[in-house]
VOPAGU-2260 file (C-alpha; in pm, 1 decimal, decimal comma):
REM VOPAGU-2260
SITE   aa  ch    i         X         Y         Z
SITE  UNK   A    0  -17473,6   -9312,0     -35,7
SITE  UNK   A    1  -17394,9   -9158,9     303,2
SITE  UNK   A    2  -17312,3   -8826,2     373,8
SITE  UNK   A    3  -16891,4   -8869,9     410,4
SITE  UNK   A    4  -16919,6   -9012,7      87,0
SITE  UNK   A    5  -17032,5   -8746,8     -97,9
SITE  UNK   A    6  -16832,4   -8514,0      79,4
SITE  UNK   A    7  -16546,5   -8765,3       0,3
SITE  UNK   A    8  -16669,3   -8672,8    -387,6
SITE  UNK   A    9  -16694,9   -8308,3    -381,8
SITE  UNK   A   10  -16369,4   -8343,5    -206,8
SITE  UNK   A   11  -16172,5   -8572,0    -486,1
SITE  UNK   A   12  -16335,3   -8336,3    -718,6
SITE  UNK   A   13  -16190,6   -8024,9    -577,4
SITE  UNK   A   14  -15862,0   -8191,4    -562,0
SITE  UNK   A   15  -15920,9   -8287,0    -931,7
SITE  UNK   A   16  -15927,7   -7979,7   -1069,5
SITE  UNK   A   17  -15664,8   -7784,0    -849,1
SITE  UNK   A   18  -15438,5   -8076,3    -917,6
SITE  UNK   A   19  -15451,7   -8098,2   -1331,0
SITE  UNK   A   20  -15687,1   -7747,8   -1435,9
SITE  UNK   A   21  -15436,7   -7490,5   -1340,3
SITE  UNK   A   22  -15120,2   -7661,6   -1549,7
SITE  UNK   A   23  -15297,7   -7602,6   -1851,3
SITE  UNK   A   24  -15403,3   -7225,3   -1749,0
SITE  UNK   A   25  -15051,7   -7166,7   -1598,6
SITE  UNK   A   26  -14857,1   -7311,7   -1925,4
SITE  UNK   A   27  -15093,8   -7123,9   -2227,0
SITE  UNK   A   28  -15133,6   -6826,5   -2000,0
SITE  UNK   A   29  -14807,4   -6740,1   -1932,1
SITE  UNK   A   30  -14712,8   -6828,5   -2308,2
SITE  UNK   A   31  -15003,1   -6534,9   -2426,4
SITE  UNK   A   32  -14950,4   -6288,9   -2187,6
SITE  UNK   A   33  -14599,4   -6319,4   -2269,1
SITE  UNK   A   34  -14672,5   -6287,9   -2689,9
SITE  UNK   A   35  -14902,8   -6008,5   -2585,3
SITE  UNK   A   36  -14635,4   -5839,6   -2419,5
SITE  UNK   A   37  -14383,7   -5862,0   -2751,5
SITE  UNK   A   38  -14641,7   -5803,7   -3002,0
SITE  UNK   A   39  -14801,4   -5501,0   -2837,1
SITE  UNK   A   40  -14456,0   -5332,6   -2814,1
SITE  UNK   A   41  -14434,9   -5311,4   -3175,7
SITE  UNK   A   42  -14478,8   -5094,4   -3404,2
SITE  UNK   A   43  -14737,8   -4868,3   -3527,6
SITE  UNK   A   44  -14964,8   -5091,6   -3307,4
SITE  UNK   A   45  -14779,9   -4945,2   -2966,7
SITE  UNK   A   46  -14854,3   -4556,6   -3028,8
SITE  UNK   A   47  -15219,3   -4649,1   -3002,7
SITE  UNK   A   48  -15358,0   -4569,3   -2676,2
SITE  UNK   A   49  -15606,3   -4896,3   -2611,7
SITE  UNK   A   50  -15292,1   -5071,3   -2731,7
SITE  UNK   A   51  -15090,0   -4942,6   -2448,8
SITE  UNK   A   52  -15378,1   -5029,9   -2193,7
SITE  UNK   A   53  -15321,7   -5362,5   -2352,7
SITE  UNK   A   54  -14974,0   -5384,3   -2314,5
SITE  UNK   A   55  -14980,2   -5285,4   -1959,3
SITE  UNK   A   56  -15302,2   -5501,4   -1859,5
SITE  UNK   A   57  -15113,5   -5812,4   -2036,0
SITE  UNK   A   58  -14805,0   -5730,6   -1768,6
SITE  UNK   A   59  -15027,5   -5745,0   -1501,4
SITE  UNK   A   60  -15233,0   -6022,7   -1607,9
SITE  UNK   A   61  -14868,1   -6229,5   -1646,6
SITE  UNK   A   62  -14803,4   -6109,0   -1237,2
SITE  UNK   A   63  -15136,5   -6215,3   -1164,2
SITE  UNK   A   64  -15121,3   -6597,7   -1259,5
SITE  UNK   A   65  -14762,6   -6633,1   -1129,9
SITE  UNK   A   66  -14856,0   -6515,1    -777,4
SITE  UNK   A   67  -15177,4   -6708,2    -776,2
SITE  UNK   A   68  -15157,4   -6985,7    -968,8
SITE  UNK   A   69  -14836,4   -7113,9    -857,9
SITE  UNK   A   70  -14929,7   -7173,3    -537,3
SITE  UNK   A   71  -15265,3   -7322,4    -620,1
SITE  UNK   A   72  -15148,8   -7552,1    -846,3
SITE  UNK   A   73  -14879,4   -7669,9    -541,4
SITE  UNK   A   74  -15150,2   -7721,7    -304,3
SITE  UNK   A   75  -15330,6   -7987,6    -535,9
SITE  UNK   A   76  -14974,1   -8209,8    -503,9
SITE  UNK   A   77  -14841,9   -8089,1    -125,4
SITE  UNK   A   78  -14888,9   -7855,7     111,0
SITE  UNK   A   79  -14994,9   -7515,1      30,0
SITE  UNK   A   80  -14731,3   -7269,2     185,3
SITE  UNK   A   81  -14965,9   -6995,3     118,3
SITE  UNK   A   82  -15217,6   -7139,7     438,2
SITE  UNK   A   83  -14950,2   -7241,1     647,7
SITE  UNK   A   84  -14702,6   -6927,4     646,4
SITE  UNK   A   85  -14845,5   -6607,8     712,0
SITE  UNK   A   86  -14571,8   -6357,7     537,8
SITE  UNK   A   87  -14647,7   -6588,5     168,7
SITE  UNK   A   88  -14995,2   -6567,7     290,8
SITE  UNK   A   89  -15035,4   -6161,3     265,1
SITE  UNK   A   90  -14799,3   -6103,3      28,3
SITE  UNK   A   91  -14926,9   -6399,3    -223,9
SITE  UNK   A   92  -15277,4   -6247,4    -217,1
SITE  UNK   A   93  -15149,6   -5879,6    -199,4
SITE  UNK   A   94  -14974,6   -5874,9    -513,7
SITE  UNK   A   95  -15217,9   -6104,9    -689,0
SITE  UNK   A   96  -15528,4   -5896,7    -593,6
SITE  UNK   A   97  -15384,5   -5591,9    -678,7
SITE  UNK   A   98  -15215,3   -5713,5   -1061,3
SITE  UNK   A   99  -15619,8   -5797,0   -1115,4
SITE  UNK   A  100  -15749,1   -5520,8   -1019,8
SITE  UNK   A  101  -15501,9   -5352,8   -1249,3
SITE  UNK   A  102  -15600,6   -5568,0   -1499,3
SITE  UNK   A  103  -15972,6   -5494,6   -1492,5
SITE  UNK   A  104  -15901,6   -5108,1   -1468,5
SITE  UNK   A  105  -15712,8   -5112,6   -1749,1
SITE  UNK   A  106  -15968,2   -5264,7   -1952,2
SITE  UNK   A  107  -16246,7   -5024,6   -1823,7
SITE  UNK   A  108  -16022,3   -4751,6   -1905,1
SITE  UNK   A  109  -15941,1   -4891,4   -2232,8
SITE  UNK   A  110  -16314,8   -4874,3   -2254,8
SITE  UNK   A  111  -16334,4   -4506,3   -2213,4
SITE  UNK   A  112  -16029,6   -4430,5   -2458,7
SITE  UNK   A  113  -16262,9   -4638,7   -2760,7
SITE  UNK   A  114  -16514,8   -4458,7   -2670,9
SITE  UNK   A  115  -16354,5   -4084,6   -2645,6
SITE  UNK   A  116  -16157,2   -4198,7   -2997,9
SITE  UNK   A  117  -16525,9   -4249,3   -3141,8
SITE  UNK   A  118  -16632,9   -3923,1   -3057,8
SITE  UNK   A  119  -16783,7   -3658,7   -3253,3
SITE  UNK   A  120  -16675,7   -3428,9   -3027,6
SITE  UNK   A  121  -16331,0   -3324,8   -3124,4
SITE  UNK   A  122  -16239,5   -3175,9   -2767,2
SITE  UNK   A  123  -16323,1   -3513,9   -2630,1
SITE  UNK   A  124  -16131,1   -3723,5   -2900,0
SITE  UNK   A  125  -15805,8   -3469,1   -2775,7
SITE  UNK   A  126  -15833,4   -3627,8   -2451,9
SITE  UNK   A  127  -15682,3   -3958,4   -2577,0
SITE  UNK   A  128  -15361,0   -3928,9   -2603,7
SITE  UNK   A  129  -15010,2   -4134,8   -2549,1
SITE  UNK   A  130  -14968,3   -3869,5   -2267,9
SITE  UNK   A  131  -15273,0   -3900,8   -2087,2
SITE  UNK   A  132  -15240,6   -4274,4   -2127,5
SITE  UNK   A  133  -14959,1   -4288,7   -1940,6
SITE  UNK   A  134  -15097,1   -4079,2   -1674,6
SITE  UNK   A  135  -15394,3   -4270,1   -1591,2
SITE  UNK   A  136  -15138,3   -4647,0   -1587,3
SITE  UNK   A  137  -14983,3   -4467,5   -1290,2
SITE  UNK   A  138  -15258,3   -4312,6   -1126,0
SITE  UNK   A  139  -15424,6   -4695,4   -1174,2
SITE  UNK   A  140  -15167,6   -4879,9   -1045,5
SITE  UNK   A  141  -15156,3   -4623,0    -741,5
SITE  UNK   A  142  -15496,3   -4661,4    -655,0
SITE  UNK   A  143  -15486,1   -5073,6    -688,5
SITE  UNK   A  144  -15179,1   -5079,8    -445,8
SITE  UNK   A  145  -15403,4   -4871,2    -167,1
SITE  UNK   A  146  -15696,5   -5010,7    -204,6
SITE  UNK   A  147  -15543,5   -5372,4    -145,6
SITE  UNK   A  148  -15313,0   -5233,8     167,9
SITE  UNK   A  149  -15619,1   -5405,8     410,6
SITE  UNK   A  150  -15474,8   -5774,7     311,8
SITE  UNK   A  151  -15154,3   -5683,6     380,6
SITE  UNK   A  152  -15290,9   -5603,8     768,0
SITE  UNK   A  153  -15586,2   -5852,4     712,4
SITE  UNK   A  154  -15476,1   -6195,8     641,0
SITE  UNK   A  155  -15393,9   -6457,3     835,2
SITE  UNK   A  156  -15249,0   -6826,1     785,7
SITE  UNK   A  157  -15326,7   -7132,4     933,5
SITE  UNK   A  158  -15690,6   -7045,3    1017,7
SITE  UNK   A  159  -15956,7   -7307,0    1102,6
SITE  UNK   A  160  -16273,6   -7314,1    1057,1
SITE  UNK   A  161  -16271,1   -7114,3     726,0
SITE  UNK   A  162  -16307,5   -7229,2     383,4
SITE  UNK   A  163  -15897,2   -7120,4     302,0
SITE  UNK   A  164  -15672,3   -7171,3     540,0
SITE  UNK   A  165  -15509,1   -6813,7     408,8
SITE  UNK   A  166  -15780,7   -6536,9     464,9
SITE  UNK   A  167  -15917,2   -6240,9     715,0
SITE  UNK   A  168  -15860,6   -6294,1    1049,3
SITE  UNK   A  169  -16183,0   -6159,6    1153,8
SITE  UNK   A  170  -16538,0   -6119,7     984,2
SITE  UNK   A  171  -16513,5   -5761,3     969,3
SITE  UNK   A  172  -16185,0   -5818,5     786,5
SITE  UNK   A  173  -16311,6   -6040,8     517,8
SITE  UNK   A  174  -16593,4   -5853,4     483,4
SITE  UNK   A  175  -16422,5   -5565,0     422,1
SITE  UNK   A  176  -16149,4   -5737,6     150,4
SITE  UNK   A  177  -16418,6   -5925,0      14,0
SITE  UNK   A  178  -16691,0   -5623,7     -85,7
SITE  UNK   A  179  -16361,6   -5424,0    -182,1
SITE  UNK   A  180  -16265,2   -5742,4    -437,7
SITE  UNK   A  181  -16645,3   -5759,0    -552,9
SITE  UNK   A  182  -16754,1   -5425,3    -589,0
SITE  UNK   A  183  -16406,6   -5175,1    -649,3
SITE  UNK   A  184  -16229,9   -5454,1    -823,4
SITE  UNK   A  185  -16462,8   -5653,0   -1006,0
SITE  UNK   A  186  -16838,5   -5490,2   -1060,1
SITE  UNK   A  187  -16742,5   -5134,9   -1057,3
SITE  UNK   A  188  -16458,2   -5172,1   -1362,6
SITE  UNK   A  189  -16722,6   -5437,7   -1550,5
SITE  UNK   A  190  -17025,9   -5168,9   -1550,2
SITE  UNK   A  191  -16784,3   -4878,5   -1667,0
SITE  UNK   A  192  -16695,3   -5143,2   -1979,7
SITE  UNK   A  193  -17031,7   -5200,5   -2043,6
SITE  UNK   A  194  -17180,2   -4805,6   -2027,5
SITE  UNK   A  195  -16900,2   -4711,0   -2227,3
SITE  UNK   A  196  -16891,4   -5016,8   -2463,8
SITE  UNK   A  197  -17246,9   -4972,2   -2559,9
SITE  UNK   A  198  -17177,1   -4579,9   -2623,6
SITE  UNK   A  199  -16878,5   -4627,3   -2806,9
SITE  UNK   A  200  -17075,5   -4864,2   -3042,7
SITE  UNK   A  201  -17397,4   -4612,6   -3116,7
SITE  UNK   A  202  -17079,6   -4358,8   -3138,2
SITE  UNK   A  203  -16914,9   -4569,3   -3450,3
SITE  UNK   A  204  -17271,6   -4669,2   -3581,2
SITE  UNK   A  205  -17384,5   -4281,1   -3575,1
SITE  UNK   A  206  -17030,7   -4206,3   -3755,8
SITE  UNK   A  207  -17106,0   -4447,8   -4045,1
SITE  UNK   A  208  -17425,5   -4364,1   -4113,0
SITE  UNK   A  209  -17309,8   -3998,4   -4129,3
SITE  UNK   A  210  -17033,5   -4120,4   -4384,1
SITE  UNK   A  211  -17311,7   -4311,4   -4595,2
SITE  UNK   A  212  -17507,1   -4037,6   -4589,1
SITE  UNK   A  213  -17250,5   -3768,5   -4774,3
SITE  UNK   A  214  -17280,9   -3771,4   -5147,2
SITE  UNK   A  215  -17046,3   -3930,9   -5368,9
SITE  UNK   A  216  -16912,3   -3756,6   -5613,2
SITE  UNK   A  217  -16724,5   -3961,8   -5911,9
SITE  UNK   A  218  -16389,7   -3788,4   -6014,2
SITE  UNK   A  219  -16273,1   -3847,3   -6416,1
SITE  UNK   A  220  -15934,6   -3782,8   -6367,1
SITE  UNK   A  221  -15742,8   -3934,9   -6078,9
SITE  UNK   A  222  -15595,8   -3687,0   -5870,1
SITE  UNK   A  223  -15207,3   -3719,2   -5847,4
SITE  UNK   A  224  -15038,4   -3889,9   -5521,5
SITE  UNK   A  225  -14967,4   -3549,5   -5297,9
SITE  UNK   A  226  -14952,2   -3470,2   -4912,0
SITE  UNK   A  227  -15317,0   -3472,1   -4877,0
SITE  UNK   A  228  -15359,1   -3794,4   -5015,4
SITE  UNK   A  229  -15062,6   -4003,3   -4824,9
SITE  UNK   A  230  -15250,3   -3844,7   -4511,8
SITE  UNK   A  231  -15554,7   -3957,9   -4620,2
SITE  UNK   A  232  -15387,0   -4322,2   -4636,9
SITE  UNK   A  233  -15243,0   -4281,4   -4240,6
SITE  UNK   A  234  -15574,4   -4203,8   -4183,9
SITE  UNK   A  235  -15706,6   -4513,8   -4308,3
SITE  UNK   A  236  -15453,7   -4724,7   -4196,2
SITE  UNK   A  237  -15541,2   -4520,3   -3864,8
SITE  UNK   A  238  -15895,0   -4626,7   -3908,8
SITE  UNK   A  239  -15833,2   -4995,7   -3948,1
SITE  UNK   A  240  -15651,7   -5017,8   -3632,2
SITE  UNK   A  241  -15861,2   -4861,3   -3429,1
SITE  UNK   A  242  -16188,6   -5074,1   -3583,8
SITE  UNK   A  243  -15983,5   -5380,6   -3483,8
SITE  UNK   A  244  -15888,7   -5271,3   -3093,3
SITE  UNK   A  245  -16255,7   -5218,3   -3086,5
SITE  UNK   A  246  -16326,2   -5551,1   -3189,0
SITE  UNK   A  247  -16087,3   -5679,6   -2975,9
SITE  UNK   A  248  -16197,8   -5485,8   -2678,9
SITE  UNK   A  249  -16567,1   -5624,9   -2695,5
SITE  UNK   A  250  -16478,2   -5947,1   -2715,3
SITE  UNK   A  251  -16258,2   -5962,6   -2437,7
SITE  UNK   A  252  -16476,0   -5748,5   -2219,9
SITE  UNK   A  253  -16765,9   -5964,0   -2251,0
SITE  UNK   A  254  -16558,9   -6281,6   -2172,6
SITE  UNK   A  255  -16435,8   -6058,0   -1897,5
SITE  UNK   A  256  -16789,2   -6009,6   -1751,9
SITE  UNK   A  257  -16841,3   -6446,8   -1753,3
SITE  UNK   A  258  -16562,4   -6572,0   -1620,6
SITE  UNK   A  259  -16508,1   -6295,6   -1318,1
SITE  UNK   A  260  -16832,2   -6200,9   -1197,2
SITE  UNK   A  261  -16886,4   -6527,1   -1057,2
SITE  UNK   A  262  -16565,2   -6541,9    -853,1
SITE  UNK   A  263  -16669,1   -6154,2    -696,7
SITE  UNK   A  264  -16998,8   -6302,2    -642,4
SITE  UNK   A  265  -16847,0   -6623,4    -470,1
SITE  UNK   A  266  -16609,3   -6434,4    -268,6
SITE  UNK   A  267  -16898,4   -6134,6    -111,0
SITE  UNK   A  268  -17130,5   -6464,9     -39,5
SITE  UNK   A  269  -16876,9   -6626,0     150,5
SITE  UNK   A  270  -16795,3   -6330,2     339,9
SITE  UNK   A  271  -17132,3   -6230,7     439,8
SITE  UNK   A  272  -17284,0   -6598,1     492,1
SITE  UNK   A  273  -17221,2   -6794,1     838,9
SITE  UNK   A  274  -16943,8   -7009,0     870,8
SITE  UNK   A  275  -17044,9   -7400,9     883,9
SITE  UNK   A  276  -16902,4   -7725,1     961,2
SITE  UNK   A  277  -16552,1   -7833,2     760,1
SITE  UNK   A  278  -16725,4   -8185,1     726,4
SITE  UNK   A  279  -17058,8   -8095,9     589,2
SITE  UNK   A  280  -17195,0   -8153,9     264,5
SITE  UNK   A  281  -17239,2   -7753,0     211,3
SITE  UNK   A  282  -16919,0   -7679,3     313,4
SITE  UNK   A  283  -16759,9   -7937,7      56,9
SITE  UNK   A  284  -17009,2   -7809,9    -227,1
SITE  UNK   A  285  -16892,0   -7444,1    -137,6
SITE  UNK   A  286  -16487,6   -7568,4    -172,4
SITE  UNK   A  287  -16559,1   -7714,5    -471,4
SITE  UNK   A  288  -16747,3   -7348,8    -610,1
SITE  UNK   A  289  -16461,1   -7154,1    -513,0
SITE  UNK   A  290  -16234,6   -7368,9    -665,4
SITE  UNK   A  291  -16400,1   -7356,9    -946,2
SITE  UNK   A  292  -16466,3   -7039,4   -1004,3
SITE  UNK   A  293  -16142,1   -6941,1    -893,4
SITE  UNK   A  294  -16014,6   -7105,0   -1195,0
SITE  UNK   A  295  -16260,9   -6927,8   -1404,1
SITE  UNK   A  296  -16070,3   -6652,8   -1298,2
SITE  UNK   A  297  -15722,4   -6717,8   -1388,2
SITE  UNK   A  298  -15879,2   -6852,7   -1695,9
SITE  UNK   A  299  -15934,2   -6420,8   -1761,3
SITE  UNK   A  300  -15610,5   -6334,1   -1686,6
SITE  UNK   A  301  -15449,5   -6569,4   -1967,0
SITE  UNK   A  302  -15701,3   -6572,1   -2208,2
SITE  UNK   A  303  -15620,0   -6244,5   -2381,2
SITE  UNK   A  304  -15364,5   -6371,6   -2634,2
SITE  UNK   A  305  -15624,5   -6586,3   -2773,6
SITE  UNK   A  306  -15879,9   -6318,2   -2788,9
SITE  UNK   A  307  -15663,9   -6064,7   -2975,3
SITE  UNK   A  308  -15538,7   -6339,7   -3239,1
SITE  UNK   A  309  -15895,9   -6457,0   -3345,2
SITE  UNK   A  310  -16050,6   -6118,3   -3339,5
SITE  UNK   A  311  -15806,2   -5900,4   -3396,8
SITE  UNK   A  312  -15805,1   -5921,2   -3746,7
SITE  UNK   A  313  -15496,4   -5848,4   -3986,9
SITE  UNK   A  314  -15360,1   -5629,3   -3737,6
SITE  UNK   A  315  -15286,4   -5843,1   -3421,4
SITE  UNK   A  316  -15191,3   -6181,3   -3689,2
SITE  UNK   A  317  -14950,7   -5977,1   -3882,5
SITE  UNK   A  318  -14776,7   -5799,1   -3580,9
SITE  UNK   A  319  -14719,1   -6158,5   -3447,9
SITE  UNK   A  320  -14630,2   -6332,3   -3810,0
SITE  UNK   A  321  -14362,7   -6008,4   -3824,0
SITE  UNK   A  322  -14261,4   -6138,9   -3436,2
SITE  UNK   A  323  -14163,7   -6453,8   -3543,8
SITE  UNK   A  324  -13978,0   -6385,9   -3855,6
SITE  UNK   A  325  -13778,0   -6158,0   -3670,5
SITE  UNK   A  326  -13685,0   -6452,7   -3402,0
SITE  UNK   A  327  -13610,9   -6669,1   -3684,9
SITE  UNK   A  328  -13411,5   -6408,0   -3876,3
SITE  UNK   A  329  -13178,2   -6370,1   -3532,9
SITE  UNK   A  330  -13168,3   -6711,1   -3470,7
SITE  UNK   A  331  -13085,5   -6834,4   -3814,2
SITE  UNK   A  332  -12798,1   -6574,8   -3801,4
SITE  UNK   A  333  -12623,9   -6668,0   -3505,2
C-alpha cells in the first residue's frame, strides 16, 4: 500500500467519525444536560450545594456542545464556517472553551464542597453554604471568561499549514491558548478533584467508623414522635442525599479524568511539536487523534445525565420519575 493510500484511510476515517460520531453525542447530550437542568431545579435536591454546582455545570456543559459540536458535526457534510470565517472562528471557540472550563471548575469545586460537608471540623462544614455557593458560580464564571480573552485576540481562520484551519495565528499564540486549555482548564481542576476526592472519602470512612464505634444502647419503650425526633429524620433524609451526590460526584469525576485528559494532552503536543507536511502520513494520523479525542471530549460534556441516573441512587431516579408525572399531569389536563 503506498503512502497516499493510507493517508487516503486515516483521512476517510477522520471524516467517518466527524460525519456520524457527533449526531449521536449532540442528540443524547443535549437531551441529559437538558433533564439535568429540570431535575436539579427541584426540590429538596436544589438547596444542596454540590447540587447547585450540578445544576450550573449541566448549563454550561449544554453551551458547550452547542457551540462546538454544531459546527463539527457541519464540517463532516460541508464546509466548516468555523475555518473559513474568522468572527465564527473566535467566537465559536471563545464561548466553547470557556462553558468547559466552567464545567470542569464546577466539578472541582463541587469537589471541595463534599469534602468541607464531610468534615469533622464544624467551622469548615459552615463554609458550605447556598450563599457561598453562589459566590464562587460567579467568581468561576468570571475567571473562565478572562482567562479565555487570548482566543478572542488569538485566532485566526483560513490558516494553512496547521492541523485546523481555525486556530492561533502565531506559535506563541497557540502555545499560549493551548498550555492555558491543558494546564488552567483541564489538569489543574482534575488534580483539585482528585486531592479532595480522596480526602473527602477517608473523611466519610473516619466518620463511620466513629459512628460504629459509639455504644448502642437498646431503649424498651419507644420514645414518642417529638421535635427532636422529626429533626433527627431531616437529618437522615439529609444524610442520604448527600451519600448519593458523593457517589455521583466520583463517578463522574473519574470519567471526567478519561475522556479529557487526553484532549489537553493532544492539544499542548500539538502546540509545542513542529508543524509537518498536510500530506504526510503523521500529519493524517495526528487529524485523526484530534478528532478523536476531541470527541472524547464532548462525550464529557453530555455524559452527566447518564452518570447521575445509574449512580445516583433513589434520589436522582425519583426526582426524574416525579419530572415526568408532572409533564404528564399538565399535558393530560390541557
Amino acid at each position: 500500500m503506498s503512502s497516499s493510500d493510507i493517508i487516503d484511510s486515516w483521512n476517510r476515517a477522520s471524516d467517518f467519525i466527524n460525519r456520524y460520531i457527533p449526531i449521536f453525542i449532540y442528540i443524547f447530550g443535549i437531551t441529559g444536560n437538558f433533564l439535568n437542568v429540570l431535575v436539579l431545579s427541584q426540590k429538596p435536591i436544589c438547596f444542596n450545594t454540590s447540587a447547585v454546582y450540578f445544576l450550573i455545570s449541566s448549563i454550561s456543559s449544554l453551551i458547550a456542545i452547542i457551540s462546538g459540536l454544531t459546527s463539527r458535526m457541519m464540517s463532516g457534510y460541508t464546509v466548516d464556517l468555523t475555518s473559513t470565517v474568522e468572527w465564527i472562528c473566535r467566537t465559536r471557540n471563545f464561548i466553547l472553551y470557556t462553558s468547559r472550563t466552567i464545567t470542569l471548575w464546577l466539578i472541582a469545586f463541587a469537589t471541595i464542597d463534599r469534602w468541607l460537608s464531610t468534615c469533622i471540623n464544624a467551622n469548615r462544614r459552615q463554609i458550605s453554604t447556598l450563599k457561598n455557593t453562589r459566590r464562587c458560580i460567579i467568581l468561576i464564571i468570571i475567571f473562565s471568561i478572562l482567562l479565555n480573552i487570548p482566543i478572542l485576540c488569538c485566532y485566526q481562520a483560513n490558516l494553512t499549514g496547521a492541523l485546523r484551519g481555525c486556530y492561533g495565528s502565531t506559535y506563541i499564540c497557540r502555545v499560549v491558548t493551548d498550555v492555558i486549555y491543558a494546564v488552567i482548564t483541564t489538569l489543574f481542576p482534575l488534580c483539585l478533584m482528585i486531592g479532595f476526592g480522596i480526602m473527602t472519602i477517608q473523611n466519610t470512612r473516619y466518620t463511620r467508623n466513629r459512628i460504629q464505634a459509639i455504644p448502642m444502647v437498646s431503649m424498651s419503650i419507644e420514645p414518642p414522635k417529638t421535635f427532636t425526633n422529626l429533626t433527627r429524620d431531616q437529618q437522615q433524609v439529609k444524610r442520604k442525599i448527600n451519600r448519593h451526590l458523593l457517589k455521583m460526584l466520583s463517578v463522574q469525576v473519574t470519567l471526567f479524568i478519561i475522556l479529557t485528559c487526553p484532549h489537553a494532552i493532544q492539544k499542548a503536543y500539538t502546540s509545542i511539536s513542529a508543524s509537518t507536511s498536510t500530506q504526510s502520513i503523521q500529519s493524517a494520523i495526528e487529524n485523526f487523534i484530534f478528532n478523536f479525542v476531541t470527541l472524547m471530549n464532548f462525550t464529557a460534556s453530555g455524559i452527566s445525565f447518564y452518570i447521575y441516573t445509574l449512580s445516583g441512587g433513589s434520589l436522582f431516579r425519583n426526582a426524574l420519575f416525579q419530572l415526568v408525572k408532572g409533564i404528564q399531569l399538565k399535558v393530560l389536563c390541557r
